[in-house]
mmCIF entry with sequence, helices, sheets and N, C-alpha, C, O atoms, coordinates in Angstrom:
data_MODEL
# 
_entry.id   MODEL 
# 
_entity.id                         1 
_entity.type                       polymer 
_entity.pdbx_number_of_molecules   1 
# 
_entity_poly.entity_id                      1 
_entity_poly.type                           'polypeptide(L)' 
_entity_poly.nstd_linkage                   no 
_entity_poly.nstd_monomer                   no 
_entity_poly.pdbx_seq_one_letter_code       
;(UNK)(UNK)(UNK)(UNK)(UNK)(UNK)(UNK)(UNK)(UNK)(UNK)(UNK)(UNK)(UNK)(UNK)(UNK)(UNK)
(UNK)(UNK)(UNK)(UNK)(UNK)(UNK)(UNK)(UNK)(UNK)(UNK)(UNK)(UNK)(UNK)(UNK)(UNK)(UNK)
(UNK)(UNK)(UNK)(UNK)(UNK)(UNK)(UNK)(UNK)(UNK)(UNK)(UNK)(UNK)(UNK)(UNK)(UNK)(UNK)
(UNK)(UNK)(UNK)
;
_entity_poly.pdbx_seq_one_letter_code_can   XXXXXXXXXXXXXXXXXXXXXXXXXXXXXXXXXXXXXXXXXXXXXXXXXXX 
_entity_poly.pdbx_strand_id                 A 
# 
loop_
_entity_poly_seq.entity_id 
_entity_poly_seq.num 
_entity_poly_seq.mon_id 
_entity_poly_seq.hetero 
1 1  UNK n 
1 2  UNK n 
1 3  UNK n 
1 4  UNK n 
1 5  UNK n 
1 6  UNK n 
1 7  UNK n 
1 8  UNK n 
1 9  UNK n 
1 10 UNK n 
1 11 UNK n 
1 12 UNK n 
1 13 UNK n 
1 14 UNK n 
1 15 UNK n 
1 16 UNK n 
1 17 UNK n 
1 18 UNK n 
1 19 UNK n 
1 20 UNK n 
1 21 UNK n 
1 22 UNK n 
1 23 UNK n 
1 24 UNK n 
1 25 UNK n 
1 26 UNK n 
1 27 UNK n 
1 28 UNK n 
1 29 UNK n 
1 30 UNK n 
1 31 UNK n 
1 32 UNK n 
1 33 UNK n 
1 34 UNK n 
1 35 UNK n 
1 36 UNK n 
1 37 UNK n 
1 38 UNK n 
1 39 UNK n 
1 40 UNK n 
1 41 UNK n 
1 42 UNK n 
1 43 UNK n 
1 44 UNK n 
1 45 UNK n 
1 46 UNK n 
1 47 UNK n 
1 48 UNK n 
1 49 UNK n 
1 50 UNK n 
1 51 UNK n 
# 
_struct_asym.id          A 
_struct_asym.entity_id   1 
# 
loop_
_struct_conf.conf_type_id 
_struct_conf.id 
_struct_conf.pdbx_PDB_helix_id 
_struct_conf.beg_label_comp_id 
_struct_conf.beg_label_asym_id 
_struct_conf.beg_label_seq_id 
_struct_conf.pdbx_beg_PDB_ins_code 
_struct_conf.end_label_comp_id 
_struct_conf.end_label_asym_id 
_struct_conf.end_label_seq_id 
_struct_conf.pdbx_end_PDB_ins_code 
_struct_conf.beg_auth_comp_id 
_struct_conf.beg_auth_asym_id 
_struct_conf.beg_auth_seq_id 
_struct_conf.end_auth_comp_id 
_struct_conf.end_auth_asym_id 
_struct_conf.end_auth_seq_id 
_struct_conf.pdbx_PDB_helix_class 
_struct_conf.details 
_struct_conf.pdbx_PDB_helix_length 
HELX_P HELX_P1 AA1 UNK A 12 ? UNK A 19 ? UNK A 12 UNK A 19 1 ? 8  
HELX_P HELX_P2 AA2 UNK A 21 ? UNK A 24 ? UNK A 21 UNK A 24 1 ? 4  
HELX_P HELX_P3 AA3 UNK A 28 ? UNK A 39 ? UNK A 28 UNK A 39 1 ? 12 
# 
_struct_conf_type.id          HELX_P 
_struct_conf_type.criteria    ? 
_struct_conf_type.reference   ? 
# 
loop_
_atom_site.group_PDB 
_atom_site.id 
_atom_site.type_symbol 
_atom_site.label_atom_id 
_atom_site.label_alt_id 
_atom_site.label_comp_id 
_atom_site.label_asym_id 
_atom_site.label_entity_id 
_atom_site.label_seq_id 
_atom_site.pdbx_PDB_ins_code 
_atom_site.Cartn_x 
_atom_site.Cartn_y 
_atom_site.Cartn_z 
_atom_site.occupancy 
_atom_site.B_iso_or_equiv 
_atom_site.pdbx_formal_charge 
_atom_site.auth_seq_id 
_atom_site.auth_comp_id 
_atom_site.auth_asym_id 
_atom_site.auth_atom_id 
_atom_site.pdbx_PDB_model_num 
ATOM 1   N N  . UNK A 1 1  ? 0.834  -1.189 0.000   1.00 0.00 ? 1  UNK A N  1 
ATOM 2   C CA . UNK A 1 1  ? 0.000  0.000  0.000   1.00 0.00 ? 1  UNK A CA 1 
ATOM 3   C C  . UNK A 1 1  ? 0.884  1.259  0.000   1.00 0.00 ? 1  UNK A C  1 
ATOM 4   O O  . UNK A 1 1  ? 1.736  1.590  0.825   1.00 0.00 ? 1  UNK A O  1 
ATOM 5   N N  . UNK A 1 2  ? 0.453  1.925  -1.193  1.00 0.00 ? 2  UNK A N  1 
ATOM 6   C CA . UNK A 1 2  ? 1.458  3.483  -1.136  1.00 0.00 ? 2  UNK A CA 1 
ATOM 7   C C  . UNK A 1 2  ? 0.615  4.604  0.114   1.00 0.00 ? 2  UNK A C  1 
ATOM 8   O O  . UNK A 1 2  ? -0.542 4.872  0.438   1.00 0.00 ? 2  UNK A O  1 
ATOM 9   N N  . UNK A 1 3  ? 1.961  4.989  0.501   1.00 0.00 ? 3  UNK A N  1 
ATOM 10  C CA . UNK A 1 3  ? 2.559  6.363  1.592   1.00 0.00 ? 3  UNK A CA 1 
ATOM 11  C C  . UNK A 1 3  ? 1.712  7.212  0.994   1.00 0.00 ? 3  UNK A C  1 
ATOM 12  O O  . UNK A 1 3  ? 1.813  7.256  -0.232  1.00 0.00 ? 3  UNK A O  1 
ATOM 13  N N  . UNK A 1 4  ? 0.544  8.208  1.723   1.00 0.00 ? 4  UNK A N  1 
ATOM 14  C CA . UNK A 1 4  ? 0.627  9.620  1.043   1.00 0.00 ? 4  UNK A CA 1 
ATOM 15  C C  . UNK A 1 4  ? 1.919  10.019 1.226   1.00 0.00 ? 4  UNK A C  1 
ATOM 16  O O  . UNK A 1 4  ? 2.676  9.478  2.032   1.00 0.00 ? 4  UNK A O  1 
ATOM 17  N N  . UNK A 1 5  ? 2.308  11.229 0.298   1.00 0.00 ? 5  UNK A N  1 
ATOM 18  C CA . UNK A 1 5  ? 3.764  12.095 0.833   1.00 0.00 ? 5  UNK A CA 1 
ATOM 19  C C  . UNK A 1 5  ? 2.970  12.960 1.760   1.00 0.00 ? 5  UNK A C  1 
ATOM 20  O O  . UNK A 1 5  ? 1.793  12.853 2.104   1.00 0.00 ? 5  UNK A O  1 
ATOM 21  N N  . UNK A 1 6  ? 4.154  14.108 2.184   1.00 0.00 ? 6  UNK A N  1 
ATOM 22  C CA . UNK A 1 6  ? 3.693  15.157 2.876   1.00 0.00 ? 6  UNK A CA 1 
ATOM 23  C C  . UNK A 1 6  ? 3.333  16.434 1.616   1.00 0.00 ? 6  UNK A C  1 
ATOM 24  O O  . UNK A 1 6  ? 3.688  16.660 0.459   1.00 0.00 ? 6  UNK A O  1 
ATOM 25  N N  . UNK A 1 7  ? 2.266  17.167 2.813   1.00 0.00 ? 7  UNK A N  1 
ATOM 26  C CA . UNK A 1 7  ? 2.230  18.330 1.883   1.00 0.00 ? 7  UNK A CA 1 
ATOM 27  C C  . UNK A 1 7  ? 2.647  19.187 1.653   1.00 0.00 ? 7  UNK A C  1 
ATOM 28  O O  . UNK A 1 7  ? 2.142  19.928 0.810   1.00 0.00 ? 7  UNK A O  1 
ATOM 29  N N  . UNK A 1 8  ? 3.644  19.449 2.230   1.00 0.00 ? 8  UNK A N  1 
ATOM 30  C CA . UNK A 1 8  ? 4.293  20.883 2.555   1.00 0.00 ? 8  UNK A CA 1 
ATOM 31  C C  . UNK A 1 8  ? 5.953  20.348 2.384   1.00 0.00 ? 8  UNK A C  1 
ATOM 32  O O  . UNK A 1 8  ? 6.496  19.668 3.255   1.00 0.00 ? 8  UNK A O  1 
ATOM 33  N N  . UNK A 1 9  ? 6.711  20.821 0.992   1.00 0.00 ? 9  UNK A N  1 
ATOM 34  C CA . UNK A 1 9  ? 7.877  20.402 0.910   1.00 0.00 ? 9  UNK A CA 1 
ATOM 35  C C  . UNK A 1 9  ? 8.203  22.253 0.460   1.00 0.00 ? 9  UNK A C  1 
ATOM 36  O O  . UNK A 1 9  ? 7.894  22.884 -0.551  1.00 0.00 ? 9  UNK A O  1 
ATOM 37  N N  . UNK A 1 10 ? 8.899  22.645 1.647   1.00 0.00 ? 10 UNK A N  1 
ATOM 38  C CA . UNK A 1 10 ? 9.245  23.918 0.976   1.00 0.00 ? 10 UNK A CA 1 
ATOM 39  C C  . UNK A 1 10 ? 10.331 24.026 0.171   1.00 0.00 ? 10 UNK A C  1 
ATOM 40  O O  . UNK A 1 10 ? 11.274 23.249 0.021   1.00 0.00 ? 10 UNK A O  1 
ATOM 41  N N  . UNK A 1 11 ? 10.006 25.481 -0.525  1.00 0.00 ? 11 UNK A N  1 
ATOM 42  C CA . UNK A 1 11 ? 10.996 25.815 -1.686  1.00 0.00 ? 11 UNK A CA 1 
ATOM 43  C C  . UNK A 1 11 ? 10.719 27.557 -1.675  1.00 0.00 ? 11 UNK A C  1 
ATOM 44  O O  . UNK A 1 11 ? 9.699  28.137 -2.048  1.00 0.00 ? 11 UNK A O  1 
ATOM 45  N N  . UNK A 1 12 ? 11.997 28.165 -1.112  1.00 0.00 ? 12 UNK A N  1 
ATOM 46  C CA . UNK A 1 12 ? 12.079 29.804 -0.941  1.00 0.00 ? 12 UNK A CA 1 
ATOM 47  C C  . UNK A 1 12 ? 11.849 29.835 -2.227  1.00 0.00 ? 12 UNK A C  1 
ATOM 48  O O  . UNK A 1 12 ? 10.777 30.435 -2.307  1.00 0.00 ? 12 UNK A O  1 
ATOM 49  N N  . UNK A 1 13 ? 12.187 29.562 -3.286  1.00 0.00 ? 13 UNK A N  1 
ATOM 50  C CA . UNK A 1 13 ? 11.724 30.206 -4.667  1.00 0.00 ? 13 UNK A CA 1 
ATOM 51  C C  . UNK A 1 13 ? 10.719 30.245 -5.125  1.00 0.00 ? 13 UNK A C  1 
ATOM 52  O O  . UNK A 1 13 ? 10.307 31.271 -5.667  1.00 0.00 ? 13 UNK A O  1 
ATOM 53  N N  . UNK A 1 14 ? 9.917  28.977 -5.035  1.00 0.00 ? 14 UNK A N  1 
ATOM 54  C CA . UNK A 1 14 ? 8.197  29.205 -4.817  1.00 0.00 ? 14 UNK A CA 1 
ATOM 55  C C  . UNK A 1 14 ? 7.900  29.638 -4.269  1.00 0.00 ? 14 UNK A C  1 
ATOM 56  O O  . UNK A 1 14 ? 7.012  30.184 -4.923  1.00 0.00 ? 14 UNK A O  1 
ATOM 57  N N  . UNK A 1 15 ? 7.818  30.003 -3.359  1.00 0.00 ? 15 UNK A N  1 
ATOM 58  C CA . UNK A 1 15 ? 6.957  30.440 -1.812  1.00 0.00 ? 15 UNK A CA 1 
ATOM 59  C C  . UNK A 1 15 ? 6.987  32.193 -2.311  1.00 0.00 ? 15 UNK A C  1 
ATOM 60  O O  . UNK A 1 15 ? 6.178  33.028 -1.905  1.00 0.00 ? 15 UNK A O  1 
ATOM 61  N N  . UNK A 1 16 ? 8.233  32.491 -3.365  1.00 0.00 ? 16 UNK A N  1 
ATOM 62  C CA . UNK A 1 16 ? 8.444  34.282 -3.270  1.00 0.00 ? 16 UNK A CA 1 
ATOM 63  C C  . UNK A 1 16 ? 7.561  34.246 -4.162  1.00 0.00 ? 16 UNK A C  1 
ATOM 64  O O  . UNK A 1 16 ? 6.454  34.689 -3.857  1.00 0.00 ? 16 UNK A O  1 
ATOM 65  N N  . UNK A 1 17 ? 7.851  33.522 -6.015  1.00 0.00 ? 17 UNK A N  1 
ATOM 66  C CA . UNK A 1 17 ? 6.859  33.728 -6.461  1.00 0.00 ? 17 UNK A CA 1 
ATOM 67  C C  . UNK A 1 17 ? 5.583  33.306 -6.458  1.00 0.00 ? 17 UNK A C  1 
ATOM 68  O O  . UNK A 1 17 ? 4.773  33.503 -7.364  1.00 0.00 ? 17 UNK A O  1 
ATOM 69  N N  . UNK A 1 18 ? 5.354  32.608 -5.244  1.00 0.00 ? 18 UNK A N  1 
ATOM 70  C CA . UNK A 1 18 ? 3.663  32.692 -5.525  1.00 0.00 ? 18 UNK A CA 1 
ATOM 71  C C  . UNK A 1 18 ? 2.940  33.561 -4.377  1.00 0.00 ? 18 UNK A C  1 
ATOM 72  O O  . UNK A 1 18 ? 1.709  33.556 -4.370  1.00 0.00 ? 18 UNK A O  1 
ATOM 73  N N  . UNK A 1 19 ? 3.677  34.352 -3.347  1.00 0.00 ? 19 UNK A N  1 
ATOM 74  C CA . UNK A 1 19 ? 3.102  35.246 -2.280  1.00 0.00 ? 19 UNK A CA 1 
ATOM 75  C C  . UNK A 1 19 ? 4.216  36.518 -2.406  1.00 0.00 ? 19 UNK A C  1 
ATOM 76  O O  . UNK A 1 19 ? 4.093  37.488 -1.658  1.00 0.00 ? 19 UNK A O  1 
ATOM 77  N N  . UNK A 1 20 ? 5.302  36.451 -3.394  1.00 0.00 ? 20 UNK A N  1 
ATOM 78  C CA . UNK A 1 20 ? 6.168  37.888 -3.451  1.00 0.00 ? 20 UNK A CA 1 
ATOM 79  C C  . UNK A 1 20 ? 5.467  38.839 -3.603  1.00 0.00 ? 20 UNK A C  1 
ATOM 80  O O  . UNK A 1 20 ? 4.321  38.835 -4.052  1.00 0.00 ? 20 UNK A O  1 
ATOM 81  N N  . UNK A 1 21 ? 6.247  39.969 -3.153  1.00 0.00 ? 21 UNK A N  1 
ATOM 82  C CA . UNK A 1 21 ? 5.538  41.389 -3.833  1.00 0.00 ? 21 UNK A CA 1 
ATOM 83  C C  . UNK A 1 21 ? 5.307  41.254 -5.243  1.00 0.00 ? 21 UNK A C  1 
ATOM 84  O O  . UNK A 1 21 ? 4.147  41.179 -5.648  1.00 0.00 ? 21 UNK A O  1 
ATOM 85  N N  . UNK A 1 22 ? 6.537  41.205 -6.251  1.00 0.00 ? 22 UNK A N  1 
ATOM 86  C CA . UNK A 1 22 ? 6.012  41.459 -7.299  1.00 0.00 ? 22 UNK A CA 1 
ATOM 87  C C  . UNK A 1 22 ? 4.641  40.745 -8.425  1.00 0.00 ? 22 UNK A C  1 
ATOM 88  O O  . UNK A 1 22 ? 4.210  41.102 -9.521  1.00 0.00 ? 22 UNK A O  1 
ATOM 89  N N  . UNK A 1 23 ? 4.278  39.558 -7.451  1.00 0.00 ? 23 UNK A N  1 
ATOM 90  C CA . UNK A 1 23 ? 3.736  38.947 -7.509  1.00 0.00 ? 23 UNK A CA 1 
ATOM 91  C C  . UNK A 1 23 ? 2.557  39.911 -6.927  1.00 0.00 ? 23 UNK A C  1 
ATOM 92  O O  . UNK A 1 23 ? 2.045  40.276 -7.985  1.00 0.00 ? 23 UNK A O  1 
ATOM 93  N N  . UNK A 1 24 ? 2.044  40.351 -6.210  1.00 0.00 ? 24 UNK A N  1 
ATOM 94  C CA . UNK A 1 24 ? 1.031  40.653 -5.563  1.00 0.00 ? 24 UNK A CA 1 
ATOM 95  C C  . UNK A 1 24 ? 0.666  41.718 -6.310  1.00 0.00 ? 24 UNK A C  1 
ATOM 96  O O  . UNK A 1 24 ? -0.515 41.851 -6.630  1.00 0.00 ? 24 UNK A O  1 
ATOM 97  N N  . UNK A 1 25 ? 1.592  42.596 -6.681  1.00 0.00 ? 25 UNK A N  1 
ATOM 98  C CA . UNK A 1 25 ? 1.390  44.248 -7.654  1.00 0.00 ? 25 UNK A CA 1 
ATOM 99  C C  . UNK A 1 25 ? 1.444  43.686 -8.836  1.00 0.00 ? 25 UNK A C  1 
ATOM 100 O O  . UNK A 1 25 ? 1.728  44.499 -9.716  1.00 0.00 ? 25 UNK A O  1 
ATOM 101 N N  . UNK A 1 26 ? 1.236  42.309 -9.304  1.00 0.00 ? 26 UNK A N  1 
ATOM 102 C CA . UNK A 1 26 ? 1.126  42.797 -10.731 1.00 0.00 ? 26 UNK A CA 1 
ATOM 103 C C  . UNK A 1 26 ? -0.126 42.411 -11.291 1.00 0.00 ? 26 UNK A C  1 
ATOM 104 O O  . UNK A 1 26 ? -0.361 42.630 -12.479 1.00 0.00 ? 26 UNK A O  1 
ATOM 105 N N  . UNK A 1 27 ? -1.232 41.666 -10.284 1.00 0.00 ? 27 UNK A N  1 
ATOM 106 C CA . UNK A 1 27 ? -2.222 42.021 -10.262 1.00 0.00 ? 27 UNK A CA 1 
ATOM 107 C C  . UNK A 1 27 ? -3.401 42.978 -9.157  1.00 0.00 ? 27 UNK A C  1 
ATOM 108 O O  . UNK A 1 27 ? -3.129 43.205 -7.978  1.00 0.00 ? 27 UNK A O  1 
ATOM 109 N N  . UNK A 1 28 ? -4.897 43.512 -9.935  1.00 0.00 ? 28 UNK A N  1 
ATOM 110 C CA . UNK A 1 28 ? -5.135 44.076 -8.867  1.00 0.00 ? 28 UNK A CA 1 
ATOM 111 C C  . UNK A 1 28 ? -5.569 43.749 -7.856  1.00 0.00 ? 28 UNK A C  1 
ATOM 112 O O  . UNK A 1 28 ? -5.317 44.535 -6.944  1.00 0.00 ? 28 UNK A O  1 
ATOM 113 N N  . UNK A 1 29 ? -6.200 42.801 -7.567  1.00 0.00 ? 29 UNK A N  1 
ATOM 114 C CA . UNK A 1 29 ? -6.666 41.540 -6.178  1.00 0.00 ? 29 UNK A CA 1 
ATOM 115 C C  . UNK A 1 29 ? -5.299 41.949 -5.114  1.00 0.00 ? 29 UNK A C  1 
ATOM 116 O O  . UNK A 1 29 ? -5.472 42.366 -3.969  1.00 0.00 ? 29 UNK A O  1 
ATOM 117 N N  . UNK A 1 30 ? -3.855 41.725 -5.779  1.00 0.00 ? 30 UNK A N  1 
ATOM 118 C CA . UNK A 1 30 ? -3.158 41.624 -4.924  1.00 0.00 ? 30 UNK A CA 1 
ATOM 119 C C  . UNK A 1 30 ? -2.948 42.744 -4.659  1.00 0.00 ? 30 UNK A C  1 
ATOM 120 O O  . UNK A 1 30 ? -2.960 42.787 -3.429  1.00 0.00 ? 30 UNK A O  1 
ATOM 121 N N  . UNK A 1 31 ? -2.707 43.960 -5.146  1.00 0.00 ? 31 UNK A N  1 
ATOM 122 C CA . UNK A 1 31 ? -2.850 45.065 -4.763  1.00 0.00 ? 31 UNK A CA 1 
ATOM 123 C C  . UNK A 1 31 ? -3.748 45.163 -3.485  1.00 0.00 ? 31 UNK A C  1 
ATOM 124 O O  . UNK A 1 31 ? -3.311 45.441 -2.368  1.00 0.00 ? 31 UNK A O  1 
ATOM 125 N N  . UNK A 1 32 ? -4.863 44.938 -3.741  1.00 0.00 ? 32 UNK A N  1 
ATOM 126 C CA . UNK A 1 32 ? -5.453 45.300 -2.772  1.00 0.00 ? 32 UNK A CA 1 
ATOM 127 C C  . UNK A 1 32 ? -4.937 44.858 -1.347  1.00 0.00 ? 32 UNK A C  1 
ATOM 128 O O  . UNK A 1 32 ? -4.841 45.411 -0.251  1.00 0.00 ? 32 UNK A O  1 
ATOM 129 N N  . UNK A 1 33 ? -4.609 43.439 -1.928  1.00 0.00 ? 33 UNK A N  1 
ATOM 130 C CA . UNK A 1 33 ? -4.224 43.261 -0.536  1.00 0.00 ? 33 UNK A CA 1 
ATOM 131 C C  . UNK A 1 33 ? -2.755 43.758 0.433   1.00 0.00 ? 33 UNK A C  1 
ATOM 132 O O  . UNK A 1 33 ? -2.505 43.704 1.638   1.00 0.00 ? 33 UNK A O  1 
ATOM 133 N N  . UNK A 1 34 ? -1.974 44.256 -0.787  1.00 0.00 ? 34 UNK A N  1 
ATOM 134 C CA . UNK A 1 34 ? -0.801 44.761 -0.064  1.00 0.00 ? 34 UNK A CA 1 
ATOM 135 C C  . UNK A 1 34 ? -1.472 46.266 0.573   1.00 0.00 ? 34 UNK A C  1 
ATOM 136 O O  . UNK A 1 34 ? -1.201 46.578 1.733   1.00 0.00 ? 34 UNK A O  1 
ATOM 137 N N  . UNK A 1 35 ? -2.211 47.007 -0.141  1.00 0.00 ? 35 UNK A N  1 
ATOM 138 C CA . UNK A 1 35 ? -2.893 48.301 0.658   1.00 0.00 ? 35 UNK A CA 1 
ATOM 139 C C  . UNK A 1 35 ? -3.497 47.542 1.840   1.00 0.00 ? 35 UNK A C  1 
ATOM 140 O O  . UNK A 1 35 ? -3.030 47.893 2.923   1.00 0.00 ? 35 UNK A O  1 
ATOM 141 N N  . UNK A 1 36 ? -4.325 46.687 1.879   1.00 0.00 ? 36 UNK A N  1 
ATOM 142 C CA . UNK A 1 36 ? -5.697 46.245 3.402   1.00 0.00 ? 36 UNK A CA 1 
ATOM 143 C C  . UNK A 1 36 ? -4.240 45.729 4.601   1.00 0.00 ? 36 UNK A C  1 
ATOM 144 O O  . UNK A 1 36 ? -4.326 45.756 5.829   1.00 0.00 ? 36 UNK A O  1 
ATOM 145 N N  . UNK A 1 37 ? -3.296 45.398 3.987   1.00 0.00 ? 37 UNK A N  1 
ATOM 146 C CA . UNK A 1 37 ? -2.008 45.192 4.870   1.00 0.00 ? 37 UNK A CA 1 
ATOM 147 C C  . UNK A 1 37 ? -1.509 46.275 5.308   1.00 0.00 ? 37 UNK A C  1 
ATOM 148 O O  . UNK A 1 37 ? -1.162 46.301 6.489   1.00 0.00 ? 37 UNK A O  1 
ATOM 149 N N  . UNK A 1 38 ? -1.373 47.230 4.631   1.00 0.00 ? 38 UNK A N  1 
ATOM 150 C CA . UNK A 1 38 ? -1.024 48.546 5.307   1.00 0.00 ? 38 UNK A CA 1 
ATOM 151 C C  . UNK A 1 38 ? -1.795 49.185 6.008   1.00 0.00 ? 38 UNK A C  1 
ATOM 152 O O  . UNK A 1 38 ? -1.325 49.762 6.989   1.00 0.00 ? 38 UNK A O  1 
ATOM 153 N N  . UNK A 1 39 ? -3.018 49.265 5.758   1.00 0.00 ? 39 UNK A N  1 
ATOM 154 C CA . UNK A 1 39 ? -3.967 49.695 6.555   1.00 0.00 ? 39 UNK A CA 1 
ATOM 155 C C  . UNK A 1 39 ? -3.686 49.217 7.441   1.00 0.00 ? 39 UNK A C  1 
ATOM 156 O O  . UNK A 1 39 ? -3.178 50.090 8.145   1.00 0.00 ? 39 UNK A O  1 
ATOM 157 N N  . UNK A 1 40 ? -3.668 47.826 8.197   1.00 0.00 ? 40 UNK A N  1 
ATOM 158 C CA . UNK A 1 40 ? -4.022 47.267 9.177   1.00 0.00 ? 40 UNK A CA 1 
ATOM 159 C C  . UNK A 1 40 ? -2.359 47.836 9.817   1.00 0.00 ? 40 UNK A C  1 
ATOM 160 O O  . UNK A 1 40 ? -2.119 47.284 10.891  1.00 0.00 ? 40 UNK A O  1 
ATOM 161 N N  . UNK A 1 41 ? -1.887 48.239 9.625   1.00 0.00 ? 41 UNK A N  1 
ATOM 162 C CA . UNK A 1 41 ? -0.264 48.403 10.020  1.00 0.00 ? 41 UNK A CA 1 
ATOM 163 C C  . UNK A 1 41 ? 0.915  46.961 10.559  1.00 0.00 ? 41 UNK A C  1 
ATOM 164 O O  . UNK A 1 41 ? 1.620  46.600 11.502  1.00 0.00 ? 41 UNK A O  1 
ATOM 165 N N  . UNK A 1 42 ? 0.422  46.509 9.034   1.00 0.00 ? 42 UNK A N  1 
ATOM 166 C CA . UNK A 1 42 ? 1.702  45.048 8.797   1.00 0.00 ? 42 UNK A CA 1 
ATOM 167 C C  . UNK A 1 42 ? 2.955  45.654 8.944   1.00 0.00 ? 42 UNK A C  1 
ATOM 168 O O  . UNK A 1 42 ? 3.159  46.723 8.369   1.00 0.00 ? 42 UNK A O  1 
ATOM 169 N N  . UNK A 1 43 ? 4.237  44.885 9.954   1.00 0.00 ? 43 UNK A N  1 
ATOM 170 C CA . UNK A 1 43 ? 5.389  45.173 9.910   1.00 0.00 ? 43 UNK A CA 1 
ATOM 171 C C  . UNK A 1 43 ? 5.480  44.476 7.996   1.00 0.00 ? 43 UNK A C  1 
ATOM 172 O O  . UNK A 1 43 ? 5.658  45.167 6.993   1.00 0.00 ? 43 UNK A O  1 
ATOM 173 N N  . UNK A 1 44 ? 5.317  43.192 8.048   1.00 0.00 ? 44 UNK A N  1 
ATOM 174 C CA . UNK A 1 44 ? 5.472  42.579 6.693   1.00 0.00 ? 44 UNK A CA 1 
ATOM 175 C C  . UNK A 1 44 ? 4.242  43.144 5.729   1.00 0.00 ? 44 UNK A C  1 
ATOM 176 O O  . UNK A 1 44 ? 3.052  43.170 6.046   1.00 0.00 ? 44 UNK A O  1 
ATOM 177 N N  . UNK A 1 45 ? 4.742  43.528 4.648   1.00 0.00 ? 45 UNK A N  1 
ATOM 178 C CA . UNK A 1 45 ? 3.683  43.212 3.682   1.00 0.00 ? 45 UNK A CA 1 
ATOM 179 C C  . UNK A 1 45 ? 3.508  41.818 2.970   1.00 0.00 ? 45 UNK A C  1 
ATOM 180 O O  . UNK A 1 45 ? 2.425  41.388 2.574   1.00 0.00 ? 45 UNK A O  1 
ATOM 181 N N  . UNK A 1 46 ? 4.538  41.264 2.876   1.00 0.00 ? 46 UNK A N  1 
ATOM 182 C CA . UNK A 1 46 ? 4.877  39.846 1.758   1.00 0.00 ? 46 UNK A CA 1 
ATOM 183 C C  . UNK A 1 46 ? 5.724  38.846 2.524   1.00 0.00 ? 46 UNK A C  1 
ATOM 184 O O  . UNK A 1 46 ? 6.265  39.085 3.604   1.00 0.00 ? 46 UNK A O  1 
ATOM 185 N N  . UNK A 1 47 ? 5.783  37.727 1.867   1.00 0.00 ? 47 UNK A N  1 
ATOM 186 C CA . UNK A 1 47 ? 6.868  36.922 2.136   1.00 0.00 ? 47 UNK A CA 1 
ATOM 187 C C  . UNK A 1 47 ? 8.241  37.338 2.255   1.00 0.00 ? 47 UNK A C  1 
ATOM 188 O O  . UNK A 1 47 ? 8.227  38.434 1.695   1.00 0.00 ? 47 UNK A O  1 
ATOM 189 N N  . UNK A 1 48 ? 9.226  37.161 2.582   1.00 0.00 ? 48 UNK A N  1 
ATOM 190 C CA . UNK A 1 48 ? 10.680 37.601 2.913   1.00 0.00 ? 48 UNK A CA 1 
ATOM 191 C C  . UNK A 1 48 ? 11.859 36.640 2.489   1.00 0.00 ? 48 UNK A C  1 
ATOM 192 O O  . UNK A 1 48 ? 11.835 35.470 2.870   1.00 0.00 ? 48 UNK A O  1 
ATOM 193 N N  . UNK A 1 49 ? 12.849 37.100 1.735   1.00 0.00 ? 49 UNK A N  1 
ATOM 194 C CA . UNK A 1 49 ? 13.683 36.698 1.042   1.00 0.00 ? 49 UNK A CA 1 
ATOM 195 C C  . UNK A 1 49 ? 14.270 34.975 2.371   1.00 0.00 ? 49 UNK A C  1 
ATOM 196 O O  . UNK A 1 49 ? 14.399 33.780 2.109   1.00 0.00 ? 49 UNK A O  1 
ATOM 197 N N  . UNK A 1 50 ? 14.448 35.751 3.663   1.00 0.00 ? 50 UNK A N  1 
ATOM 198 C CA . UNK A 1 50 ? 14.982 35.304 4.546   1.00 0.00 ? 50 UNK A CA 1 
ATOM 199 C C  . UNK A 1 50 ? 14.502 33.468 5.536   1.00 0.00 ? 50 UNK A C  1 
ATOM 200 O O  . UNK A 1 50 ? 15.147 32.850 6.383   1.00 0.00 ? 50 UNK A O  1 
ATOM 201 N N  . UNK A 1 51 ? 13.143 33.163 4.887   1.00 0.00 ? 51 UNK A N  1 
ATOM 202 C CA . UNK A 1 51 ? 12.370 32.621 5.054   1.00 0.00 ? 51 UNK A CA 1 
ATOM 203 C C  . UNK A 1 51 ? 13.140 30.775 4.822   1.00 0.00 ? 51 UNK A C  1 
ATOM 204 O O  . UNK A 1 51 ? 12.423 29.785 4.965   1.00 0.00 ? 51 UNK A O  1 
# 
């Protein structure tokens, strides 16, 4: 009988482009949400290189 795998195999290079800034500004959905983040006064707006 096969193993599920796990779900969560990270990868910093995915993780930027699919929650990066430039990712977020280059549509407007995400826009919005980098503004409703500022509003709320996020230290982060996005994911972080450092991650």
């Amino acid at each position: 009988m096969a193993k599920t795998k796990r779900t969560w195999n990270p990868k910093k290079k995915k993780r930027l482009r699919t929650h990066g800034f430039l990712k977020r500004m280059a549509s407007h959905d995400g826009r919005l949400v980098l503004k409703r983040r500022r509003n709320k006064g996020r230290k982060k707006l996005t994911v972080l290189k450092k991650v």
